[in-house]
C-alpha positions as CSV (number, residue, x, y, z in Angstrom):
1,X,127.6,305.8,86.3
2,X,128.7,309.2,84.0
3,X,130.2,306.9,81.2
4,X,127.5,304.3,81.2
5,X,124.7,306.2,80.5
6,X,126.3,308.3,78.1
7,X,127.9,305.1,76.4
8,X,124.0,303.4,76.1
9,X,121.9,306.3,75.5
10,X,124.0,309.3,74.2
11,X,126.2,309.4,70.7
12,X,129.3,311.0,72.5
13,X,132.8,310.2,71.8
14,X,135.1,308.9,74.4
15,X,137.0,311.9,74.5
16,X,133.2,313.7,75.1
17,X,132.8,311.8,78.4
18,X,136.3,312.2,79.4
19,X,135.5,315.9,79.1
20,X,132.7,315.1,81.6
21,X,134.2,313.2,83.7
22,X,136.9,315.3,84.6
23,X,133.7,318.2,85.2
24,X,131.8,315.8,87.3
25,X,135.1,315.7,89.8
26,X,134.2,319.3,90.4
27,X,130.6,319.1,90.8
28,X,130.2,319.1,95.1
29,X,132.6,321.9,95.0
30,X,129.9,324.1,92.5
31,X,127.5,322.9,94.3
32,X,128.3,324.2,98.0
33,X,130.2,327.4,96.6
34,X,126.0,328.4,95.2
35,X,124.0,326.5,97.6
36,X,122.7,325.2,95.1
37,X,121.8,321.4,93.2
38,X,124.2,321.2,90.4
39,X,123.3,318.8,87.5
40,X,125.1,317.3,84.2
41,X,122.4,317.1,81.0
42,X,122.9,315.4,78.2
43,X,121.0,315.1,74.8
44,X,119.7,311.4,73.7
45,X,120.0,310.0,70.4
46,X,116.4,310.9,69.3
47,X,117.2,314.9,70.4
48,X,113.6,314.9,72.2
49,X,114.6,314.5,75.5
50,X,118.1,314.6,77.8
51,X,119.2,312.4,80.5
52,X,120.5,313.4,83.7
53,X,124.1,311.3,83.7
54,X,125.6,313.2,86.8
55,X,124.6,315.2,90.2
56,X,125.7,316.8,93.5
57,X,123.6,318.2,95.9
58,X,125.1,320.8,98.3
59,X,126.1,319.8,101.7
60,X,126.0,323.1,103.4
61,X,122.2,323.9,102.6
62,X,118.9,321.9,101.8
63,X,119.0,320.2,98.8
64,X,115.4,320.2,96.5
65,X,115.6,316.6,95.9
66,X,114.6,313.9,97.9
67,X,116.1,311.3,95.6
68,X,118.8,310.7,93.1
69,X,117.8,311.3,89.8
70,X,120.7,310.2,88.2
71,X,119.4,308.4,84.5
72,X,116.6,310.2,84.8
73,X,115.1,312.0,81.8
74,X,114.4,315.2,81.5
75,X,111.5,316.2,78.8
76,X,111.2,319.8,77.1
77,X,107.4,320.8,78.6
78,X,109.2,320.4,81.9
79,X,112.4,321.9,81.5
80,X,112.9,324.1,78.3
81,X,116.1,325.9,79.3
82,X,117.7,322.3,79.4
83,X,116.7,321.6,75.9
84,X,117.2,324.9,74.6
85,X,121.0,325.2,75.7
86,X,121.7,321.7,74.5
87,X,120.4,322.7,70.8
88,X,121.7,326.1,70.5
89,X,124.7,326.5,73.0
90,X,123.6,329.6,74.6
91,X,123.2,329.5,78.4
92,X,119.8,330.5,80.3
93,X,119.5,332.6,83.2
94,X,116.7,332.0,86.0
95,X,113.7,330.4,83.6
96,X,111.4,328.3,85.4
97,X,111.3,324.5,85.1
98,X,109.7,321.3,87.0
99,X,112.2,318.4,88.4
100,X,111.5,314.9,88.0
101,X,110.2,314.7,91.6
102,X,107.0,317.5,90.4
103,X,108.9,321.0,91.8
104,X,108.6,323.7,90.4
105,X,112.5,325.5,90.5
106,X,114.3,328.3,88.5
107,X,117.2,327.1,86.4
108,X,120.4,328.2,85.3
109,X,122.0,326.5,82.6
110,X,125.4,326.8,80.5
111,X,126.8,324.8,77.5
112,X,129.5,322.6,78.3
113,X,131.5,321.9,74.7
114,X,134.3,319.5,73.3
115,X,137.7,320.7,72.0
116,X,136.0,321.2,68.8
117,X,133.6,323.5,70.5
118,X,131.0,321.0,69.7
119,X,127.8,321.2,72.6
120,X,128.3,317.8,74.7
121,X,126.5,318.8,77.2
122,X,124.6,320.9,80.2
123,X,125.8,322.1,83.2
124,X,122.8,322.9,85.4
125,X,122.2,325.0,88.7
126,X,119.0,324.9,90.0
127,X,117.1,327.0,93.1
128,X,113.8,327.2,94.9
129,X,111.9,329.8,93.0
130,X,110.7,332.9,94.7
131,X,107.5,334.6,94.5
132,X,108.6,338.2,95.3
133,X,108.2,340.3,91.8
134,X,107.8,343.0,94.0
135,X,111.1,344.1,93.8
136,X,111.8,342.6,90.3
137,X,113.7,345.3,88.3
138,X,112.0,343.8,84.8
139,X,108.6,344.7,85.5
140,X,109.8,348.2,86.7
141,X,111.3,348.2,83.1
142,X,108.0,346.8,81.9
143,X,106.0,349.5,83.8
144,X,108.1,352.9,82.1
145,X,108.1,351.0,78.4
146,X,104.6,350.2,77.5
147,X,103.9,353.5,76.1
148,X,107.2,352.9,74.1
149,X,105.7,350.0,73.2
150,X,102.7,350.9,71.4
151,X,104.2,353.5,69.6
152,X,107.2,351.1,68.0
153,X,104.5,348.4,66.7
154,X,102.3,351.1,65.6
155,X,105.2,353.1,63.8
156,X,105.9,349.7,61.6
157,X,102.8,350.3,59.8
158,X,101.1,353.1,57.3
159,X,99.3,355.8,59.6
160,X,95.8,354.8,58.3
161,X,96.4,351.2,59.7
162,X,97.7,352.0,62.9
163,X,94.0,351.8,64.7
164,X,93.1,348.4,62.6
165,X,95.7,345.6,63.3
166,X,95.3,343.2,66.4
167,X,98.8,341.8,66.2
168,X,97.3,339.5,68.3
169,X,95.0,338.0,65.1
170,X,98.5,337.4,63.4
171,X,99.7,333.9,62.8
172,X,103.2,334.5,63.4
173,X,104.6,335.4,67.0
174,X,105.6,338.7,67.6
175,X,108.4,340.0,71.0
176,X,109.7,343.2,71.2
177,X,112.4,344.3,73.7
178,X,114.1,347.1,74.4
179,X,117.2,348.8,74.4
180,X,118.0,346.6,78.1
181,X,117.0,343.8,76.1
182,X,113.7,342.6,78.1
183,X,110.8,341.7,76.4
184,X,108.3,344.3,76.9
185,X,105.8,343.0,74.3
186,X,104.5,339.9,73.2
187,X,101.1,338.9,70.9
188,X,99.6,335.8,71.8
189,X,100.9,333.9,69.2
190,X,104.1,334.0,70.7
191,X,102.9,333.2,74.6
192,X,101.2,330.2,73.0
193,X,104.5,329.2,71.0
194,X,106.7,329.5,74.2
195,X,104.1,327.8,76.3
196,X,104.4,324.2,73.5
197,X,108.3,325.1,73.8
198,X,108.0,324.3,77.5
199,X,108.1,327.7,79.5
200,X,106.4,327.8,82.4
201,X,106.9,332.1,83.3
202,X,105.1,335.0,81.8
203,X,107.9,335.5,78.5
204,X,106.6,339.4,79.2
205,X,109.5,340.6,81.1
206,X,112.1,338.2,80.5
207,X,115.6,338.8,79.3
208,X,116.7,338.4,75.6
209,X,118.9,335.3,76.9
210,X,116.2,333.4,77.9
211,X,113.9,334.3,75.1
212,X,116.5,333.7,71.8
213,X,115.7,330.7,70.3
214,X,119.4,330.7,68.3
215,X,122.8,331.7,69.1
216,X,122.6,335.4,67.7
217,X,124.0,338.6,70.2
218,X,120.9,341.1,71.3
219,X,124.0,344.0,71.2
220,X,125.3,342.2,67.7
221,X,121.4,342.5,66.2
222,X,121.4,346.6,67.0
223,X,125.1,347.2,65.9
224,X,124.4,345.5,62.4
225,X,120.4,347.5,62.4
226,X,119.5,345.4,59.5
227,X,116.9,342.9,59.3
228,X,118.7,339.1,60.2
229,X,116.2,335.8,58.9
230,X,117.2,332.2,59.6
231,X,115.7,329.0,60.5
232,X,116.3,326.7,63.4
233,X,115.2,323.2,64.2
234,X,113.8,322.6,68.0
235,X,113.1,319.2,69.1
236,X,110.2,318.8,66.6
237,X,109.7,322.5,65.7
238,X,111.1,324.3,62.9
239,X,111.1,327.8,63.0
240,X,111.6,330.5,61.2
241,X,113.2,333.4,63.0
242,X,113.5,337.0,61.9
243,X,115.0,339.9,63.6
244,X,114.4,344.3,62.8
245,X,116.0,347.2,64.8
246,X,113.5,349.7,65.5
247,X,115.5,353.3,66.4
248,X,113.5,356.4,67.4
249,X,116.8,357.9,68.0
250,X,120.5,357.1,68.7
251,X,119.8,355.9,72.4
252,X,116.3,354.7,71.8
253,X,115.5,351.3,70.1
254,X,114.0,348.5,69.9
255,X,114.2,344.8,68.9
256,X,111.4,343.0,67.4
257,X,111.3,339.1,66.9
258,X,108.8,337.6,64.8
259,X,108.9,333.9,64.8
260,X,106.8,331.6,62.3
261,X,105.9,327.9,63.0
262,X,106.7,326.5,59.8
263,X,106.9,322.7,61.5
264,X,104.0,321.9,59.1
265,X,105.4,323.1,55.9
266,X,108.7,321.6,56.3
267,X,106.7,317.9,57.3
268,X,105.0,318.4,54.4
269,X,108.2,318.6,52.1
270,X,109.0,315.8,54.1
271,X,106.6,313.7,52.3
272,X,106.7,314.5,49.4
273,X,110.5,313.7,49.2
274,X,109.6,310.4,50.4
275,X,106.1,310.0,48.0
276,X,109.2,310.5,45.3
277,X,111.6,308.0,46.7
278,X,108.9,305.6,46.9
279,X,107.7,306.4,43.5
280,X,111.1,306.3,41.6
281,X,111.6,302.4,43.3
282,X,108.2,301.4,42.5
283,X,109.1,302.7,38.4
284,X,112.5,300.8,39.2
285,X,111.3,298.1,40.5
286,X,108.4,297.6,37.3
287,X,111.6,298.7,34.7
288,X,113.6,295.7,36.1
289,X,111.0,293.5,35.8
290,X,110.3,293.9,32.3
291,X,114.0,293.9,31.3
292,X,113.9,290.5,33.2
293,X,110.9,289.3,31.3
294,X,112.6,290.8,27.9
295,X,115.7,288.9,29.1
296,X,113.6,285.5,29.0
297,X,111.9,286.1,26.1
298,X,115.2,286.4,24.3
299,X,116.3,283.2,25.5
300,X,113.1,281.5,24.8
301,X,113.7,283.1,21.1
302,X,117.0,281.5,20.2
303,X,115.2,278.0,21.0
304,X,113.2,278.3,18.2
305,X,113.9,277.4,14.4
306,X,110.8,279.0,13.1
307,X,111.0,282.4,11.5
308,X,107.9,283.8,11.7
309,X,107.7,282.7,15.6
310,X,111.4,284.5,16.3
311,X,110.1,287.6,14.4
312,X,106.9,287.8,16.7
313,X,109.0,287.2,19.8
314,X,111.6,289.7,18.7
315,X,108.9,292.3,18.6
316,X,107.0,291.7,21.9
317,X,110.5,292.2,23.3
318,X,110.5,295.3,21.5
319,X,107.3,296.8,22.7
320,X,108.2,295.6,26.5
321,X,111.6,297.5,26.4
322,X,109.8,301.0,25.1
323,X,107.7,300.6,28.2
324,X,110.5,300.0,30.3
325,X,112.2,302.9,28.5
326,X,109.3,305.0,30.0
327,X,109.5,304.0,33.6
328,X,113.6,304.2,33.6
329,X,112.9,308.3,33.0
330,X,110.4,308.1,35.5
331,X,112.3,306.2,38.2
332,X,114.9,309.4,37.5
333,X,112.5,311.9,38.2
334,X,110.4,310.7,40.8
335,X,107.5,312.1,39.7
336,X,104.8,311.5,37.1
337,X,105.2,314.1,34.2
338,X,108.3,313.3,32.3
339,X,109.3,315.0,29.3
340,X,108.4,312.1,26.0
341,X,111.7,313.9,24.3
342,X,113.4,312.0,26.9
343,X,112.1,308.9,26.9
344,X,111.6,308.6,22.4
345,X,115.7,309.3,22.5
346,X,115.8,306.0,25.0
347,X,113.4,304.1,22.1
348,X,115.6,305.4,19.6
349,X,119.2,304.5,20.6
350,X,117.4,301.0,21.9
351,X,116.2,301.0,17.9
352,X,119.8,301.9,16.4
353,X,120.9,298.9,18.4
354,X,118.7,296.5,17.0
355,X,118.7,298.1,13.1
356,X,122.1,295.7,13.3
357,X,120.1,292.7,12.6
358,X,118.9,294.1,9.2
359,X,122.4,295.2,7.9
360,X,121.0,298.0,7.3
361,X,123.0,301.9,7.8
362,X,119.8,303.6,9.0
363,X,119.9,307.3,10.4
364,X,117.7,307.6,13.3
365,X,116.8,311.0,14.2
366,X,114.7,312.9,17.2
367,X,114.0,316.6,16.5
368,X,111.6,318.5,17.5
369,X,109.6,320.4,20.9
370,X,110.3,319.1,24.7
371,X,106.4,318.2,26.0
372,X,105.8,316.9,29.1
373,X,103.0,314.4,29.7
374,X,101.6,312.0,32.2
375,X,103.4,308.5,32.8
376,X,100.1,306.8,31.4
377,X,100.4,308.9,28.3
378,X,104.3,308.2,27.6
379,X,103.9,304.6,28.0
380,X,100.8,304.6,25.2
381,X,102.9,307.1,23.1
382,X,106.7,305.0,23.2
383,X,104.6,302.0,22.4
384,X,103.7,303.5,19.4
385,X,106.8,305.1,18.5
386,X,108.7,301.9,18.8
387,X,105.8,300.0,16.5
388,X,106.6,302.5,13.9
389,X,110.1,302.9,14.3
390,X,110.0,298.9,14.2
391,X,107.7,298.6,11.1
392,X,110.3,301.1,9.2
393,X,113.4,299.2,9.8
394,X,111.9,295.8,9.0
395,X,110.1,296.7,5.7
396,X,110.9,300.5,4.1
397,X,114.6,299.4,3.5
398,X,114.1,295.6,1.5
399,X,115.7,297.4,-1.2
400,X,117.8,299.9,0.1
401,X,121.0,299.3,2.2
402,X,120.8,302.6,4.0
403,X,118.3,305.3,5.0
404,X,117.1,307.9,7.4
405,X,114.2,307.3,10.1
406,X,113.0,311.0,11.3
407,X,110.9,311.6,14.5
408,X,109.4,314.7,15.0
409,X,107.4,316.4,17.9
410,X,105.5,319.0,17.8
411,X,103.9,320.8,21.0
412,X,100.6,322.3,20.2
413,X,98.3,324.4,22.9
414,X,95.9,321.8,23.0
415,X,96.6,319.1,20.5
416,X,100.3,317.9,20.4
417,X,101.3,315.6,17.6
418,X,104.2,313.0,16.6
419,X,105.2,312.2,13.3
420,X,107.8,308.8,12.3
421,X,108.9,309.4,9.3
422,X,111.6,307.2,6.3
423,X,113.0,307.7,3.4
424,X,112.0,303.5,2.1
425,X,110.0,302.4,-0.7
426,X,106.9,302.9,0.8
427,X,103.9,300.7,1.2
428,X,100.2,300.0,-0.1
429,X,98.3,301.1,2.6
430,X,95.0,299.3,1.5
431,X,96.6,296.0,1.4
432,X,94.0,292.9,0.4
433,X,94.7,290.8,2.7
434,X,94.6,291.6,6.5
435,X,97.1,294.3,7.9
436,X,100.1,294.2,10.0
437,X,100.0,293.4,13.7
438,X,102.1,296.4,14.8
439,X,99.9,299.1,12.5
440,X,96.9,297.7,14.3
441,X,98.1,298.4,17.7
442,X,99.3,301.7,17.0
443,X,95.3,302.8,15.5
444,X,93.9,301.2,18.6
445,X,96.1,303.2,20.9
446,X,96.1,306.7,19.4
447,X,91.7,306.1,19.1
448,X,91.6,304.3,22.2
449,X,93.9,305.8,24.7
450,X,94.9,309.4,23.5
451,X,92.1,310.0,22.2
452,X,93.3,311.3,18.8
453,X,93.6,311.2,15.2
454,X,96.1,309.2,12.8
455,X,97.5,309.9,9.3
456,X,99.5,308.0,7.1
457,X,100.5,308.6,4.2
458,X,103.5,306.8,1.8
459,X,104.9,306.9,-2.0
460,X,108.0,305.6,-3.6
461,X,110.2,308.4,-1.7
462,X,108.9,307.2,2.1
463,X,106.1,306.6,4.7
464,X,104.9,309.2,7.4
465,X,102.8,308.4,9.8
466,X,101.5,311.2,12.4
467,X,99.1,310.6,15.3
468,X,98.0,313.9,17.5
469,X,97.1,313.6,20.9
470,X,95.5,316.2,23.3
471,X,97.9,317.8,25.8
């Protein structure tokens, strides 16, 4: 029964439950040497629960159980010291739990691990629980310590707040235990934090053993006397843990252990790692599918004799690439500002590429500020770049063989601008007749969407144009 519930619900090795198996031989023997019901735990592939894969009840005494609960689960609100050993590999000593058949019972607990030293599972003793705190040698402790008590928390703060902090108005748990390593002080923070970790007793008077929510030595914290931080990962809490040796003199000290529930904070990372997957396949997705219409374009191009129709196909294709250009970057980043330095140096190796069709040597250079803007803005802004860097390569060099193209941007505290700028023949830029496509699309996207100004201005040495933008 061992190896088939760990083969269907648990992610153990053979070796692991061979390991068991050869425990589980020994289990009636435990069991009647502490009169008590012995148990083997093990964690499920989710981590929020274990199963119960082997038992023995004792034969010389009354066993607690009625039934078998053999592939049975057993769930952290009921049975925290379970849990807890299985996810940190420290044993528990006498914490309270509730069996599968509604008892309540203390449990013992102790890692059982692989050759690796890997936790494979728990072995579990449990025993009817006992009422008599009378003679319970932690509440004597308790009892002598509470003076102590108020005098370490108070000591951890300037004199003129000692009368004006409720630790128990503090967000983060708070324990503090003393030099016999039981817990003489705990804010309700902490008794509310243990209570949603599944412990049924009063944590106020419990060992360190019981309490530690990590595999870290009570005598180990007050050898080193230095603050110790870490976080830990429990079921579906993360916490994070810190540790401070409080010494009044060389025999008298204390421990305190403040614990933050930072599950929320670390879900909320969660997402937004997963908003930014999500949003760097959605720009993927959208950059593929342009290059794909591009693609067809092209193919559409070569079918057709007429000049003036390849040239206007040619530059569609141009102006979907620079918008593809953008959401490559910003399938990269995975988020929605993206540096337009980036994304022009994209436009302008795609442009050196294509300048072959001119026979042309043209020197295309980006220089120039790093400015980050939104994704709508970069698209707007590579579209115009590309028009412009287009418009120089097809007309500013009829007469020329080779040339320089220069972009240049320049961040401003509120108004950025971008300048395209060539060393051609330059242009009229009244013309009679009706302008060119490309310079009328660049106007209507600096007015229109950026919401800015545009300049050009061109002689027999070269053209500049320069369009500002607000940041």
């Amino acid at each position: 029964m061992l190896k088939k519930l760990c083969e269907k619900h648990t992610e153990l090795s053979k070796e692991d439950i061979c390991i068991l198996e050869s425990i589980e031989e020994h289990l009636p023997s435990i069991s009647n040497l502490v009169k008590g019901d012995i148990f083997i735990d093990c964690l499920i592939r989710d981590s929020g629960a274990a199963i119960v894969v082997s038992e023995a009840k004792p034969s010389n005494t009354l066993s607690l159980y009625k039934n078998s609960v053999v592939g049975e689960l057993a769930l952290r609100e009921n049975e925290p010291a379970v849990l807890r050993t299985l996810e940190i590999g420290m044993g528990t000593s006498d914490l309270k739990a509730i069996t599968q058949e509604n008892r309540v019972v203390k449990q013992n607990t102790v890692p059982i691990k692989n050759t690796i030293g890997e936790v494979i599972a728990v072995l579990i003793m449990e025993k009817d629980i006992t009422e008599d705190i009378s003679k319970n040698r932690n509440m004597e402790i308790l009892s002598e310590t509470t003076d102590q008590l108020t005098q370490t928390i108070m000591n951890l703060k300037e004199p003129d707040l000692r009368n004006t902090i409720d630790f128990n108005l503090i967000n983060d748990a708070i324990l503090v235990f003393d030099k016999y390593a039981i817990s003489i002080y705990a804010n309700h923070t902490a008794e509310e934090l243990y209570k949603k970790l599944g412990y049924k007793d009063n944590i106020i008077g419990m060992k360190f053993n019981n309490l530690v929510l990590s595999k870290v030595d009570f005598n180990n914290i007050i050898s080193k006397n230095k603050s110790i931080s870490f976080e830990i990962t429990m079921g579906k809490f993360c916490l994070q843990i810190k540790y401070a040796v409080s010494k009044k003199s060389k025999d008298e000290c204390t421990v305190i252990m403040l614990i933050k529930d930072i599950t929320d904070i670390r879900e909320k990372e969660k997402q937004l790692i997963l908003k930014a997957v999500a949003i760097r396949e959605i720009h993927h997705r959208v950059k593929n599918n342009l290059q794909t219409i591009a693609s067809i374009l092209r193919l559409q191009s070569r079918r057709i004799n007429n000049e003036e129709a390849r040239n206007a196909f040619n530059e569609s294709i141009g102006r979907i690439l620079s918008i593809a250009a953008t959401h490559e970057v910003l399938a990269q980043n995975g988020i929605d500002d993206v540096d337009i330095k980036t994304i022009l140096g994209k436009i302008k190796d795609n442009a050196i590429r294509n300048s072959i069709q001119y026979n042309k040597k043209i020197d295309i250079k980006l220089l120039g500020d790093s400015l980050y803007v939104d994704s709508d803005k970069a698209t707007f802004i590579a579209i115009i770049i590309n028009e412009l860097i287009e418009n120089s390569l097809e007309h500013a060099f009829v007469k020329e063989n080779q040339g320089y193209i220069e972009i240049v941007i320049k961040k401003g505290i509120m108004y950025s601008n971008i300048s395209v700028r060539d060393s051609g023949q330059g242009f009229n830029k009244y013309p009679k007749e009706h302008g060119s496509l490309g310079l009328d699309i660049v106007k209507s996207i600096v007015k229109d969407k950026l919401n800015g100004d545009m300049n050009i201005e061109s002689n027999i040495n070269g053209t500049k144009a320069m369009f500002s933008f607000l940041n």
